[in-house]
N, C-alpha and C positions, 0 to 999 in steps of 0.2 A: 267175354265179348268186348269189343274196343269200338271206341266212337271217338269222333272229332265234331270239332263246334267251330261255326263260322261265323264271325261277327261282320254285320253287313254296315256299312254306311260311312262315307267321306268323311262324317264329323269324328269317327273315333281314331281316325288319324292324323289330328290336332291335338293342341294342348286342351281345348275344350271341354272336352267331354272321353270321360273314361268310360270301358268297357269293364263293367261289372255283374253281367249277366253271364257274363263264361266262367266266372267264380260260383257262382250260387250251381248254375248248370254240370259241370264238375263236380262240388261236392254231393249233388245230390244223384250222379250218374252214378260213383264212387259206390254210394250206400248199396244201389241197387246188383254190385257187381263188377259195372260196366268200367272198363279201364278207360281214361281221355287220354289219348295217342299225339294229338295236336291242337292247336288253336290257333284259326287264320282270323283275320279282320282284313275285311277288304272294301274298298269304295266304291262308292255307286258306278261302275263300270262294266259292263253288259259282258266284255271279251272276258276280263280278269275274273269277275264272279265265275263265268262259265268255267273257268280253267280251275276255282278252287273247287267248286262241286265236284267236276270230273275226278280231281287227284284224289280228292277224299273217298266219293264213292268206290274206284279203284282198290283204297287202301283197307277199309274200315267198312264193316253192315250197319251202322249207324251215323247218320250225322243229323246233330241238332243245329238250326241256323236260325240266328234274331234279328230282327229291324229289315229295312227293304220290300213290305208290306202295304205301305199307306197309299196315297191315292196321286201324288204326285209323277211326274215323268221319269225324277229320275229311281225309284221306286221299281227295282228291276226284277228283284228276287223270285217272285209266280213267273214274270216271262221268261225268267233263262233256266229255270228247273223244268217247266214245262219242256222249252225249246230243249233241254238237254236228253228230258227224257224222252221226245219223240211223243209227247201228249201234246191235242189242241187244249184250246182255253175256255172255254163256254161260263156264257154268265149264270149266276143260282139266282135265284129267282127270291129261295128262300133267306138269301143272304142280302139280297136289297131291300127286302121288308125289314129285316134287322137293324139296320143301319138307317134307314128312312124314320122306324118307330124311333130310334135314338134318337135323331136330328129332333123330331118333333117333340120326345122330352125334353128339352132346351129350347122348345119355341122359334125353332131355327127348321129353315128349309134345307134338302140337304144337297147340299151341291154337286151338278153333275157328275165332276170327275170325281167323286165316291164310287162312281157305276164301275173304276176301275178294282177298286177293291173286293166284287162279287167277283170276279173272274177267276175259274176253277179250273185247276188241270183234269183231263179225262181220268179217273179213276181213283181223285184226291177222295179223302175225307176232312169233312169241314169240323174245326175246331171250334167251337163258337168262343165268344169275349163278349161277355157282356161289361168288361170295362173302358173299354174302344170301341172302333170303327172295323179294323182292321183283324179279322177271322184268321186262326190258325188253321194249318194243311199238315195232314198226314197221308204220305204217298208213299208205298211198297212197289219195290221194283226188283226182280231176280233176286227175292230175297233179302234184298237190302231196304233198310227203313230210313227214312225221311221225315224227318220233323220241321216243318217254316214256323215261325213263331213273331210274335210281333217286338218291335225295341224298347218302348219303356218296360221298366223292371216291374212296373205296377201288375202291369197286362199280363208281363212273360210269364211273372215265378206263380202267380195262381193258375194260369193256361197251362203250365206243364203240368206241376202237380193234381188237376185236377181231369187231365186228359191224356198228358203224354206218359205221365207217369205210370196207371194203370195194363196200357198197350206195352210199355217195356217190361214191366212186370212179370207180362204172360210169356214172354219170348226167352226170358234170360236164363242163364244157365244156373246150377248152386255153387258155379265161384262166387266168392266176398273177396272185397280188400278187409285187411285185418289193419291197424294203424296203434300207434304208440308214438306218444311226443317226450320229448324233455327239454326241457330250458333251463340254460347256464349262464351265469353270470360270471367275472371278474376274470375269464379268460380269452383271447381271442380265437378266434376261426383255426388258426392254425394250429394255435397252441392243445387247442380242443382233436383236432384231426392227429396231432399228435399221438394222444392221450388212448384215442380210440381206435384208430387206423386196424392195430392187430387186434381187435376185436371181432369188430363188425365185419373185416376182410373173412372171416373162416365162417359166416353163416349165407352163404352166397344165394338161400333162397331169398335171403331180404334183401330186400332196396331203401338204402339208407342215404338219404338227403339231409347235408350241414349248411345250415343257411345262418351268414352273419346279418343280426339287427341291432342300430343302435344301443349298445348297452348291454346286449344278449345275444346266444346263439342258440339255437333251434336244432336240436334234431332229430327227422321225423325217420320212424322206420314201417315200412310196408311188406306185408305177404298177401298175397293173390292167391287165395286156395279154395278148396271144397273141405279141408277140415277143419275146423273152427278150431278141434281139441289140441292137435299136433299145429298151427296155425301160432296157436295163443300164448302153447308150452316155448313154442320157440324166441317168440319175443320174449314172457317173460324169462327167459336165459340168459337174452342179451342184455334187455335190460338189467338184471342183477348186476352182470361183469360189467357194465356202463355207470353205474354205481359206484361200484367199486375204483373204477378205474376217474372218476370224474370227485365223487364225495363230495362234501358240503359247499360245492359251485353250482350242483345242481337245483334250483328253486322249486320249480315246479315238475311234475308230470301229466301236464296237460298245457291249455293255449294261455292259460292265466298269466297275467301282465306282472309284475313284481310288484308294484302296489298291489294291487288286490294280493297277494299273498299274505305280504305284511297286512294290509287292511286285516284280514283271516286271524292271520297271528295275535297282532293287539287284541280283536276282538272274544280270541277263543281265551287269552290270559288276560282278559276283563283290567286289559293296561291302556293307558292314554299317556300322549305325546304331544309337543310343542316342539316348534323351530322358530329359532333368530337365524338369519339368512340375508347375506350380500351380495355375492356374485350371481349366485341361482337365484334371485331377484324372485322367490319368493314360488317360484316352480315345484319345490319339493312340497308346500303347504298344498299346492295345485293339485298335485299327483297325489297326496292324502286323501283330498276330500273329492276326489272326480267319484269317488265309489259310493253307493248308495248307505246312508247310515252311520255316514264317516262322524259324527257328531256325539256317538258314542266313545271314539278314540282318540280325536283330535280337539285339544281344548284353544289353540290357538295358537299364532304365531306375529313374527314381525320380521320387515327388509328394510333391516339397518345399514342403509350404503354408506351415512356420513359417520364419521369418527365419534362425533357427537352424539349422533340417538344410537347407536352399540353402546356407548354410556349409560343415554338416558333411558334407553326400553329396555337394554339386556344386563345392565350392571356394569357392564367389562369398565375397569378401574381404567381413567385417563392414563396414568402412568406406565400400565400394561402397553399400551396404544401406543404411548409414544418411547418407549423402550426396546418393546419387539416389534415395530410396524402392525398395520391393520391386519396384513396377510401372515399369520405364525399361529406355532400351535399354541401360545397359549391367548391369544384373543377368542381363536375357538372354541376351547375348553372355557372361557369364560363365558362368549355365547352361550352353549351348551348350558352350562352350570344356571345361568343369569336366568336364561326363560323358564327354563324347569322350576327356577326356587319364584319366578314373578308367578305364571300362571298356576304352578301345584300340581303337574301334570308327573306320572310317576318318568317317564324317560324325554330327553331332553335336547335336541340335536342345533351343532352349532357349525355353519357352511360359510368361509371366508376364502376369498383366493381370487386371481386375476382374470378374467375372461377373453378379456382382448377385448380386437385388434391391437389395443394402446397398453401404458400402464406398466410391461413388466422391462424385467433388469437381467441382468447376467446373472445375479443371485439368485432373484422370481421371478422365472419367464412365463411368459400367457401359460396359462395351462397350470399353474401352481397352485392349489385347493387345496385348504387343511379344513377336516370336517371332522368334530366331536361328537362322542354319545354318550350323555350323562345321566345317570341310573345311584339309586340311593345307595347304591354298592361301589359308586365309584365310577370316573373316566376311561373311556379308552378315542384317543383319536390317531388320525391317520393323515400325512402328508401322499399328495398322488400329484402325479404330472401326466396331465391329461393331451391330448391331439385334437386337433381337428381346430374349427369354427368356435367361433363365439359359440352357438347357438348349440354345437356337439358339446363341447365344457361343459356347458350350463346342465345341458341332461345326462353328461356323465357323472356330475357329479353329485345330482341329485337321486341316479343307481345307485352309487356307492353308499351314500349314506341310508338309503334304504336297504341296501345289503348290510350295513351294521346292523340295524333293527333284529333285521332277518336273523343273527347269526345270534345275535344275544338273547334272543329267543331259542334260538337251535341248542346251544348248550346251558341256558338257564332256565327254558321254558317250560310251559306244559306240553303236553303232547302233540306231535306232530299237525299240522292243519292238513283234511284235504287233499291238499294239490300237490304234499308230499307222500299220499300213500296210494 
């Protein structure tokens, strides 16, 4: 079955306000089978609304539509689904006692133009909200189903699930989407496409989506079937030769962030970690401890931007400093080294390098990062020359040095976490 979603209202095509209700709506059509074909968002405009209903109905037995509801003029969504479908409007009666008792839980009288939000197309069913004003519609027409739904996300996602969801339930067929993720680190989008291209190209029931993120690339593969068993064998096929063909860049097998990975990692080898850190100003300790329970792993850190406190918090010998510059690998491995033997943490990581705008030379251009990872076994660090923004640097280079973690776990650790099996 395939459905599309219409996001209704002038504010979501500003920078203002994002639509986030065609996400949730999506993933939870997804579950039920249902494929999402399109997503329009359109503004409080009587012609344009009319014309995306039309094309959807046209395309799709399903559309779900949020916001356009309330009680205001330009609040169009019941009059142009009515007018499209050739339904009058008639007020529920039982819908203005709903909304009047609400008003008066708030000791508030409820103002006239609420009477616009009773108003019911001939042969709707009324959704109730008891967390608004504003009542969901569910209208069937030549077989095609119709969902109105109200725009805060508060209203929407318990309104579907606890009305619209049932009513799709009974209608859908036993196709599933089947889904499988992987996320990669240290290579780019192409390099990755590369790597997979002859893979993924010879299993043509799947639909496989490469999507570059910050520091990572994603990718999702999809079967739309009624067998679950030949469905599940298929992916997992591909995914083995994705495997294979990708190896220890793959992090995860599922949405998991690369911190929380490592978070996994450190926690299942009952290891703890420390950063001295400069140009990442302190973002790598950030991205440690955003996970819940980080306190077991992470024993602390410091952002040592002047010459001086790299001395005075991390050790790193003046003479180092001013022999190799701030930015080289061995002020890093002295970082690295210096925090691990201050705080007593077993692994030790140490991030120096230029960020920009300013700062670098023909020898260290913006983008030059040298990050250590220091372990009772020994150093190992790494010079990268990064792209982008300040602000890209700063979080590329706090991946990387999370990818060391990662890796010196993968070949010295215990057992895989999780997110890789």
């Amino acid at each position: 079955m395939k459905a599309e979603i219409i996001a209704v209202g002038s504010e979501l095509l500003t920078p203002d306000r994002v639509d986030t209700n065609s996400l949730f709506l999506t993933e939870e059509l997804n579950k039920l089978g249902i494929e999402v074909l399109r997503k329009t968002i359109v503004g409080d405009n009587r012609e344009l609304l009319a014309e995306a209903f039309r094309d959807a109905l046209n395309r799709v037995p399903v559309v779900i539509a949020s916001g356009g509801l309330g009680p205001t003029e330009d609040d169009l969504t019941r009059e142009t689904v009515a007018e499209l479908l050739g339904r009058k409007l008639h007020r529920n009666d039982e819908v203005v006692r709903v909304i009047e008792a609400r008003f008066r839980s708030f000791k508030r009288e409820m103002p006239e133009v609420n009477l616009r939000q009773a108003m019911v197309p001939e042969g709707a069913e009324v959704l109730d909200n008891p967390r608004g004003t504003a009542p969901g519609l569910w209208l069937e027409d030549q077989g095609r189903m119709i969902a109105l739904l109200p725009g805060p996300p508060r209203e929407l996602k318990p309104l579907f699930l606890e009305q619209v969801l049932p009513r799709l339930q009974r209608r859908v067929s036993g196709v599933r989407m089947f889904h499988r993720e992987l996320r990669v680190t240290g290579l780019g989008e192409s390099h990755v496409e590369e790597r997979i291209k002859p893979i993924y190209t010879r299993f043509t029931e799947v639909n496989t989506t490469i999507l570059a993120a910050p520091g990572e690339v994603q990718i999702h593969l999809r079967i739309w079937s009624e067998d679950a068993t030949q469905a599940n064998t298929t992916l997992d096929e591909i995914i083995r030769s994705l495997e294979l063909a990708l190896g220890d860049r793959i992090f995860a097998h599922s949405d998991a962030t690369l911190e929380e990975v490592v978070a996994e990692i450190l926690t299942t080898n009952r290891s703890t970690i420390a950063a001295a850190e400069s140009c990442t100003g302190g973002l790598l300790a950030e991205r440690l401890t955003r996970i819940p329970g980080s306190s077991s792993y992470f024993l602390g850190g410091v952002v040592c931007y002047s010459n001086e406190l790299k001395t005075a918090w991390a050790d790193v010998p003046a003479e180092v400093i001013a022999a190799k510059g701030a930015v080289s690998s061995e002020v890093a491995i002295a970082l690295a080294e210096g925090i691990r033997r201050r705080v007593g943490s077993a692994l030790g990581v140490g991030i120096t390098g230029i960020a920009g705008p300013g700062g670098g030379s023909e020898e260290k251009p913006v983008g030059t990062v040298h990050i250590a990872l220091s372990t009772s076994a020994g150093v190992k660090e790494r010079v990268i020359h990064l792209p982008g923004d300040r602000d890209m640097i700063r979080l590329y280079a706090s991946q990387v040095a999370l990818d060391m973690v990662r890796m010196h776990f993968l070949y010295n650790g215990n057992p895989k976490p999780r997110h890789l099996v």
